[in-house]
C-alpha positions as CSV (number, residue, x, y, z in Angstrom):
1,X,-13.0,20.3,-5.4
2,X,-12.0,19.8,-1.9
3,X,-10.6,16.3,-1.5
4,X,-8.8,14.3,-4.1
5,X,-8.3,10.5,-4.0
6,X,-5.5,9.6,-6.6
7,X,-4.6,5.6,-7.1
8,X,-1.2,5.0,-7.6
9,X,-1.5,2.6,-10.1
10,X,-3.5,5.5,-12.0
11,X,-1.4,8.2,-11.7
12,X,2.4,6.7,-12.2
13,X,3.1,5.4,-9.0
14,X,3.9,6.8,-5.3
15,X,6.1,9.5,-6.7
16,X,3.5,11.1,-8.8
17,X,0.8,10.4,-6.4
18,X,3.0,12.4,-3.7
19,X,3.8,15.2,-6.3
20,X,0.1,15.4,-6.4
21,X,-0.5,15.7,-2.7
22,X,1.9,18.5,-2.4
23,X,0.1,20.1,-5.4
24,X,-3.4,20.0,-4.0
25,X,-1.5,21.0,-0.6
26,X,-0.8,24.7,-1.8
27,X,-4.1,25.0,-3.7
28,X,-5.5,24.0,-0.8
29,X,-7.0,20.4,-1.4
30,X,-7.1,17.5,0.6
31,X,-5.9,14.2,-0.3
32,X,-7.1,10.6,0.9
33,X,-5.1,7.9,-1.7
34,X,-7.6,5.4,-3.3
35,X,-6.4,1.5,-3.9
36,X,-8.1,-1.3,-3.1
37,X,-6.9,-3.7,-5.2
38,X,-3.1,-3.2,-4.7
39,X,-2.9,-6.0,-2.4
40,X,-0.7,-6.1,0.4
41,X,2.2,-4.2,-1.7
42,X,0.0,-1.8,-2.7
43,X,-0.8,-1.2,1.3
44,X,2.8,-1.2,2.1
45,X,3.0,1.7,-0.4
46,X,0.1,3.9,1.1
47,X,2.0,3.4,4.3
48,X,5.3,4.5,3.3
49,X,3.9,7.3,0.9
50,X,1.4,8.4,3.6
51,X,4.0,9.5,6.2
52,X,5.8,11.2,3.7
53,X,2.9,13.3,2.8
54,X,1.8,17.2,3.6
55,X,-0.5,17.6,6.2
56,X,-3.1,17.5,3.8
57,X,-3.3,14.1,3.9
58,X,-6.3,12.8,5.5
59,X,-6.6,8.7,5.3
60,X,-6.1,5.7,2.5
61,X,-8.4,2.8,1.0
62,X,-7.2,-0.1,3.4
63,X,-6.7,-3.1,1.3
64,X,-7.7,-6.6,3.4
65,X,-5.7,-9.8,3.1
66,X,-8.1,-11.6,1.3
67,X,-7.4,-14.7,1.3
68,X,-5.8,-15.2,4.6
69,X,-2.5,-16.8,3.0
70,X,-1.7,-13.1,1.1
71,X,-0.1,-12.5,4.8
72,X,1.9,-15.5,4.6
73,X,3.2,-14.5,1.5
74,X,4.2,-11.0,2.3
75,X,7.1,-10.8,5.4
76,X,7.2,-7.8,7.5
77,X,3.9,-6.6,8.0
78,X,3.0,-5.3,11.5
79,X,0.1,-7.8,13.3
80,X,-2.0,-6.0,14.0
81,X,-1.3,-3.7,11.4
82,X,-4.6,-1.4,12.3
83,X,-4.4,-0.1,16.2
84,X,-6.6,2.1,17.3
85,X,-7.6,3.7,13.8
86,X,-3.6,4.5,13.3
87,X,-1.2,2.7,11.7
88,X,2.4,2.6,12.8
89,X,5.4,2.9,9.9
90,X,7.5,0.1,10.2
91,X,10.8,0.3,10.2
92,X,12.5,-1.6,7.6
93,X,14.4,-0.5,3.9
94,X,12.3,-0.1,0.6
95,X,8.2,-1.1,1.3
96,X,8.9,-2.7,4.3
97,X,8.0,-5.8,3.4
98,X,9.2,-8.8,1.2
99,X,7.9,-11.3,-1.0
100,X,7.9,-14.9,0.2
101,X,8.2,-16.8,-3.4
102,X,8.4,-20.3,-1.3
103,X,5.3,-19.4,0.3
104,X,3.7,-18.3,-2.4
105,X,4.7,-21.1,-4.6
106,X,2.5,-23.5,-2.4
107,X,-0.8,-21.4,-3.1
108,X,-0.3,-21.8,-6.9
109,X,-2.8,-23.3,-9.7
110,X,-1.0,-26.7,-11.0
111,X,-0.8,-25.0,-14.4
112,X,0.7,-22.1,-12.9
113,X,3.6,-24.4,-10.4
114,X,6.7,-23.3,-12.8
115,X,5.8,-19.3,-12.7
116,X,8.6,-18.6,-10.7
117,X,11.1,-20.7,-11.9
């Protein structure tokens, strides 16, 4: 095996999945995080857990705001977020980023209008 791809959602989270980079790091394995379908959280995670990783880290699964309103939902993400093929850590506490509830309240099912309350 020479690259492994670990989800965080699989494996426990970003704590496991870095405890798993730094494992495949002194056998000698790379690592390139999988996770699609975490949403715009689950990209603030690779970013975070990705600079925090060994240098055998070699790129992550870039999950798209799709739709267009999951960036009007989710405060602090860098525009562009992509430049030039790198992605720059931002600079804020926890993910980076926070969870509009107003906004998100707006893009709700009318069966679902009371989930936040």
């Amino acid at each position: 095996m020479n690259i492994v791809g670990p989800d965080p959602e699989d494996v426990g989270g970003i704590a496991e999945m870095k405890w798993i980079a730094e494992y495949a790091d002194i056998h000698g394995i790379q690592i390139a995080p999988h996770g699609i379908f975490d949403g715009l959280f689950g990209l603030a995670a690779h970013v975070q857990v990705a600079a925090a990783l060994p240098q055998n880290y070699i790129a992550f699964e870039y999950p798209l705001g799709q739709p267009d309103w999951w960036y009007d939902i989710v405060e602090g993400l860098p525009s562009p977020i992509v430049e030039h093929g790198f992605i720059n850590v931002w600079d804020r506490p926890g993910l980076g980023v926070t969870f509009n509830v107003q906004a998100a309240k707006s893009h709700l099912a009318d069966e679902d209008r009371h989930f936040f309350d």
